[in-house]
C-alpha positions as CSV (number, residue, x, y, z in Angstrom):
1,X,54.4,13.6,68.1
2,X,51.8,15.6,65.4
3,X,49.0,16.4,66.7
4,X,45.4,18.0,65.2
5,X,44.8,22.1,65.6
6,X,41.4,23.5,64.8
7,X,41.0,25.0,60.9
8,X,44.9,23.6,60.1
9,X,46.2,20.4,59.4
10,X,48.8,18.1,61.7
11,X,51.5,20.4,62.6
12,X,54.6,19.3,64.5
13,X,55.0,19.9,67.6
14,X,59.1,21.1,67.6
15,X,57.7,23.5,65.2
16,X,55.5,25.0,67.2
17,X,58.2,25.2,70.2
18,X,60.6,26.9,67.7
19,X,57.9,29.3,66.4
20,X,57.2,30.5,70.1
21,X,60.6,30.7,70.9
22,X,61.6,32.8,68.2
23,X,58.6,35.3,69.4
24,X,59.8,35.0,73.0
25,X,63.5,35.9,72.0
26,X,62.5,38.7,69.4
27,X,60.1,40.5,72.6
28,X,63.5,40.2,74.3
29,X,65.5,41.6,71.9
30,X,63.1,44.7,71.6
31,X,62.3,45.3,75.8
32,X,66.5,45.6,75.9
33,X,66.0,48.0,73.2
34,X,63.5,49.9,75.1
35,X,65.4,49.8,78.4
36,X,68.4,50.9,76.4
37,X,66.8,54.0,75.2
38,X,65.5,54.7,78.5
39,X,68.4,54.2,80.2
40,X,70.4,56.1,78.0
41,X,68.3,59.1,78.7
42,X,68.9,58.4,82.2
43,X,72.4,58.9,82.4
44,X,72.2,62.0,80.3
45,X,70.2,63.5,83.0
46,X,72.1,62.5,85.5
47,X,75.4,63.7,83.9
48,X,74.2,66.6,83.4
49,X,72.6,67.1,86.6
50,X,76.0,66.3,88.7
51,X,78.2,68.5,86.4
52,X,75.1,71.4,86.5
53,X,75.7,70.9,90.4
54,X,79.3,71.5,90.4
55,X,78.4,75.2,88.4
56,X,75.8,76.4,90.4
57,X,77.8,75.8,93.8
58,X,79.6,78.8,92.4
59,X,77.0,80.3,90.8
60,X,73.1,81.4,92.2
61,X,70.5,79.6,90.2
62,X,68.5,82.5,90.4
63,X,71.7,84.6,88.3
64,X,72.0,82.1,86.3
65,X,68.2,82.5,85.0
66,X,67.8,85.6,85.2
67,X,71.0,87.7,84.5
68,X,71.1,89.6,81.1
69,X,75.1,89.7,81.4
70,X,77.4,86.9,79.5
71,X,80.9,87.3,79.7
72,X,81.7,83.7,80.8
73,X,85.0,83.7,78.8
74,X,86.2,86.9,79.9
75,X,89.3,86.7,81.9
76,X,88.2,89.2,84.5
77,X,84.7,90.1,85.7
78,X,82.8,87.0,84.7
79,X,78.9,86.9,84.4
80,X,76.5,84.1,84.2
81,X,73.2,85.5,83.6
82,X,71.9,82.9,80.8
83,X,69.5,85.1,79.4
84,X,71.5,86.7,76.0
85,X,71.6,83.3,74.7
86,X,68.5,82.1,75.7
87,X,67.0,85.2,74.0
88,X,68.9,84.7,70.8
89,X,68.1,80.7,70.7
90,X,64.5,81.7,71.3
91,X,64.5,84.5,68.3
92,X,66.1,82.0,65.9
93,X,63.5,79.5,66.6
94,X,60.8,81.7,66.2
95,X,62.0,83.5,62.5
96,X,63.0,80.1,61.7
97,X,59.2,78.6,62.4
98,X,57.9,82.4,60.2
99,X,59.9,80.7,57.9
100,X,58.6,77.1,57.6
101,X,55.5,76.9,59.0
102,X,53.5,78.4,55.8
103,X,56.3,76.8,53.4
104,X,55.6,73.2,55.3
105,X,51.7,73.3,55.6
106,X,51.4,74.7,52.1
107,X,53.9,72.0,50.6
108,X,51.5,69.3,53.1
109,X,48.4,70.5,51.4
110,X,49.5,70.5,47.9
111,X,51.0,67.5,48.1
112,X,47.8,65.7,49.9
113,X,45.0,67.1,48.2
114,X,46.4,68.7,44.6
115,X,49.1,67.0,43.6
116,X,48.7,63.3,41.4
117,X,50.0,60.4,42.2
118,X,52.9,60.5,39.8
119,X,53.8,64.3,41.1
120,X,53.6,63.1,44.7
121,X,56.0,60.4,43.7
122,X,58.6,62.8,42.5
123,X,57.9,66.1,44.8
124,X,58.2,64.2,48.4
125,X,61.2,62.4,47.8
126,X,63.2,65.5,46.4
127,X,61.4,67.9,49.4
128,X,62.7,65.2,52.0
129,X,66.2,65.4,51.0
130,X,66.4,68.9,51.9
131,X,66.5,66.7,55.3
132,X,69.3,65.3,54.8
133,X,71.7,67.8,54.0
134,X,74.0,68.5,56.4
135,X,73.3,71.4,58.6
136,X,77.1,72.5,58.4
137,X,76.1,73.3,54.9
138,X,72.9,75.1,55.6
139,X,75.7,77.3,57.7
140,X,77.7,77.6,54.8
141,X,74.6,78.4,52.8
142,X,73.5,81.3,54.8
143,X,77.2,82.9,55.3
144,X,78.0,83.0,52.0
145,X,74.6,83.9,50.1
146,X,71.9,84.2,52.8
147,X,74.0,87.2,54.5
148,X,75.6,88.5,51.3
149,X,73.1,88.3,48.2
150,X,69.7,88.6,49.7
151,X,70.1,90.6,53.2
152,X,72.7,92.9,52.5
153,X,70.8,93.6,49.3
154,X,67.8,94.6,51.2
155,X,69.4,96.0,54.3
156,X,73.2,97.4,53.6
157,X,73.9,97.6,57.8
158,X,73.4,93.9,58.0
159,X,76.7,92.1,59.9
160,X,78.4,89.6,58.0
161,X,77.2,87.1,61.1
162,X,73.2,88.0,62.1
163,X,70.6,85.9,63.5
164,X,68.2,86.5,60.6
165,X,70.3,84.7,58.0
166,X,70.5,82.0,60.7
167,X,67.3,81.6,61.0
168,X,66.0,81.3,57.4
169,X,68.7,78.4,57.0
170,X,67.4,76.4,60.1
171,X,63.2,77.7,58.6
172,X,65.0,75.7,55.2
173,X,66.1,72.9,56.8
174,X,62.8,72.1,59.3
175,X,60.6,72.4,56.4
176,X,60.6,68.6,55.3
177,X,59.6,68.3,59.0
178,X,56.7,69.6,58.8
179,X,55.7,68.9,55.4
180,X,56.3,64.9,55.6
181,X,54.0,65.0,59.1
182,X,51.5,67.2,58.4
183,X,51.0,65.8,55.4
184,X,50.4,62.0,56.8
185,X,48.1,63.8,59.0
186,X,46.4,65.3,56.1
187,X,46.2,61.8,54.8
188,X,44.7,60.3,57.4
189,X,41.5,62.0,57.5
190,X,38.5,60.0,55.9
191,X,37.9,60.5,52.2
192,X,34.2,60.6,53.3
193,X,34.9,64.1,54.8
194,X,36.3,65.2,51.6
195,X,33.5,63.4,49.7
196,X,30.5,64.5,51.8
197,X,32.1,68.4,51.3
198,X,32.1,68.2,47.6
199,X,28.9,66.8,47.8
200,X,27.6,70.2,49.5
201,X,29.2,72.3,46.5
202,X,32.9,73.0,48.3
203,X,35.6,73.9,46.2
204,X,39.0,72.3,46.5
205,X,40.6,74.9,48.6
206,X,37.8,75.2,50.8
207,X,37.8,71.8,51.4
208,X,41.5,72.0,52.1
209,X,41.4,74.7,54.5
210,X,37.9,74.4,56.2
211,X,37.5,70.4,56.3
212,X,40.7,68.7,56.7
213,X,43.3,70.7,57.8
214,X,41.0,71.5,60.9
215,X,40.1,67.9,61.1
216,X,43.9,67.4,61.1
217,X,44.9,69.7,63.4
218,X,46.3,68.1,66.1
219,X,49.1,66.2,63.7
220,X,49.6,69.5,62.2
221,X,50.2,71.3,65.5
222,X,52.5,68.0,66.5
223,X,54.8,68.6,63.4
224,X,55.0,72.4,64.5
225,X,56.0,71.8,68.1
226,X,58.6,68.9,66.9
227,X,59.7,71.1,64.3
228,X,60.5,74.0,67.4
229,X,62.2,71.4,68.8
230,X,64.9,70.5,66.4
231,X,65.1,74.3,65.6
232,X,65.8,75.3,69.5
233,X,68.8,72.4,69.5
234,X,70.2,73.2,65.8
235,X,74.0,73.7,66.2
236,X,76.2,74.0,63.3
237,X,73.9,76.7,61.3
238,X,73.8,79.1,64.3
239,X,77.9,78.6,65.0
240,X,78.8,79.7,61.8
241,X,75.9,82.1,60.4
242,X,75.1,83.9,64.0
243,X,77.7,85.1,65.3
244,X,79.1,84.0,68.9
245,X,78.2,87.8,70.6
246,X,76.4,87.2,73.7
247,X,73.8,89.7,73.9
248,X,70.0,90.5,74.3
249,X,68.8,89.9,71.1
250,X,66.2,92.6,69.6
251,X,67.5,93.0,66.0
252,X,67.8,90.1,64.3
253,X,70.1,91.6,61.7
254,X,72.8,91.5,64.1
255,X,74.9,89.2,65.6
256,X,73.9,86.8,68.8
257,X,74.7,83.5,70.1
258,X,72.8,80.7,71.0
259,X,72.8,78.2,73.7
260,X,74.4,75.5,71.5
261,X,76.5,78.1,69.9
262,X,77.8,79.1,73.0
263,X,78.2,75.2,73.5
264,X,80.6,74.9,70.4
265,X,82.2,77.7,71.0
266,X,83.6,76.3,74.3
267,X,84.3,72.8,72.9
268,X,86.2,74.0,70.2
269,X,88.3,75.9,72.8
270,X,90.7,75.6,75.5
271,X,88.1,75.3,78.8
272,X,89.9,73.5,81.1
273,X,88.4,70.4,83.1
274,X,86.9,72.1,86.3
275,X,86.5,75.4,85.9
276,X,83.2,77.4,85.8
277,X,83.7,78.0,82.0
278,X,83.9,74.1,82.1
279,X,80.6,73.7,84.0
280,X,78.9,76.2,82.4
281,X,78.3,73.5,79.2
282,X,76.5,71.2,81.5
283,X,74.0,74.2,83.2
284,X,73.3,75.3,79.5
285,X,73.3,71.8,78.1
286,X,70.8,71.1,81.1
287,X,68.4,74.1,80.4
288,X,68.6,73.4,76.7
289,X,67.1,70.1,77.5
290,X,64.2,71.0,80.0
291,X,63.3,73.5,77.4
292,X,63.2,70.3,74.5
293,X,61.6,68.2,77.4
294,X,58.7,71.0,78.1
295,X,58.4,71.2,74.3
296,X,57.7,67.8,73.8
297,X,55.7,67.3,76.7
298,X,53.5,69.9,75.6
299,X,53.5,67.9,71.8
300,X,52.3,64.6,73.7
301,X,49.4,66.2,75.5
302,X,47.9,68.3,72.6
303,X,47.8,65.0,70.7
304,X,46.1,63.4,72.7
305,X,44.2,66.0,73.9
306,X,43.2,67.2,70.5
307,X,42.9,63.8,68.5
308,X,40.1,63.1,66.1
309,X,39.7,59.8,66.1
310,X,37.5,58.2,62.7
311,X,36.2,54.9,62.2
């Protein structure tokens, strides 16, 4: 039967029932969601944990982590010290951040506080489709002209496969990481700030650089640890542009595997089921994803941390 609700007129009551039912089953649909993704990362971990366990009953944690010997598909004389590839995943991140960082903020700040609304419109789209470009072509990219036309140019001894030219593809491809978030942080700092600047005599840039991106910061530092993240698990461009030489990194212009190289590289092959070569994805798998895990741990805290909050 209709009945009377305050500030609306008779509304039936079936309706009512439906509307609230449809709310009910939609907060259902999204907590399985939820309890999906978390469960999912659940049996990661644990997959990786019980096939990690399997390794290191052959193999001491403490060689694993500290060792500077790889040879884990030697035939004879294997070693398991995880540190080559950990120092070459580590050194690709790092040039490939040299590389995007300024590139990103600079693209953020021109597009926030220089560029018009009808440039905006054009730039961002055509910057974020650098982002979706598969990274097997960003390998591609860097064998074939990073290697060749630019670092060979400038340094002849450079090997065809080098974790430089490895690292400026992945820098490329996390740029439209860090320029789409730093620039929504950049964006969400009050046009009073910018207002009450100019008032004071600022120029553009120094309002830019003294005002917001500070005021910003904490966004800006959140793209750059994200942005480390995806770098540290890129695949495809360190398989084919770095080489698959397990060593101890210290010039980049040579070759060097990374953790998810190393990963491919065993895939790809003949690694039989139970064998330490076997096992040894899940340890590496399982360090590459405390390191992720620290990294965006670390990402959570300095926001929150660091916010500026505006009314």
């Amino acid at each position: 039967m209709p009945f009377f609700r305050p500030g609306q007129s008779y509304v039936d009551a079936n309706l009512l029932r439906r509307h609230h039912l449809t709310e009910k089953t939609a907060g259902y649909i999204l907590l399985a969601c939820a309890v999906v993704s978390v469960l999912t990362t659940i049996g990661i971990v644990v997959v990786l944990l019980a096939q990690a366990l399997n390794f290191f009953a052959d193999v001491s944690v403490v060689e694993f982590l500290t060792g500077t010997e790889w040879t884990a598909l030697f035939q004879n004389q294997q070693q398991w010290g995880v540190l080559p590839l950990v120092s070459a995943t580590l050194m690709v991140t790092l040039l490939s951040l040299v590389v995007a960082i300024p590139i990103g903020l600079m693209s953020a700040i021109f597009l926030s506080e220089y560029a018009s609304p009808r440039t905006r419109a054009i730039l961002k789209p055509v910057l974020e489709l650098l982002a979706g470009i598969p990274t097997i072509i960003y390998g591609f990219f860097a064998l074939t002209f990073i290697t060749p036309e630019i670092l060979k140019r400038l340094w002849p001894q450079t090997s065809v496969y080098n974790v430089l030219a490895a690292s400026i593809a992945v820098g490329i491809m996390i740029v439209p990481l860090i320029a789409s978030l730093s620039e929504d942080a950049i964006r969400s700092v009050p046009s009073s700030m910018r207002e009450g600047a100019y008032a004071l005599g600022a120029t553009k840039l120094e309002v830019s650089t003294r005002i917001i991106v500070p005021a910003a910061l904490s966004g800006i530092v959140a793209s750059f640890i994200l942005a480390t993240s995806r770098a540290v698990g890129e695949t495809m461009i360190v398989a084919l542009a770095a080489g698959a030489k397990a060593q101890m990194v210290t010039n980049p212009l040579e070759p060097g595997e990374t953790m998810t190289g190393y990963i491919v590289q065993v895939v790809s092959g003949d690694a039989s089921r139970g064998t330490s070569i076997y096992y040894s994805l899940f340890a590496v798998g399982l360090l590459l994803f405390v390191m992720t895990l620290a990294l965006n741990i670390f990402s959570h805290w300095f926001v929150r941390r660091f916010r500026e909050e505006y009314e």
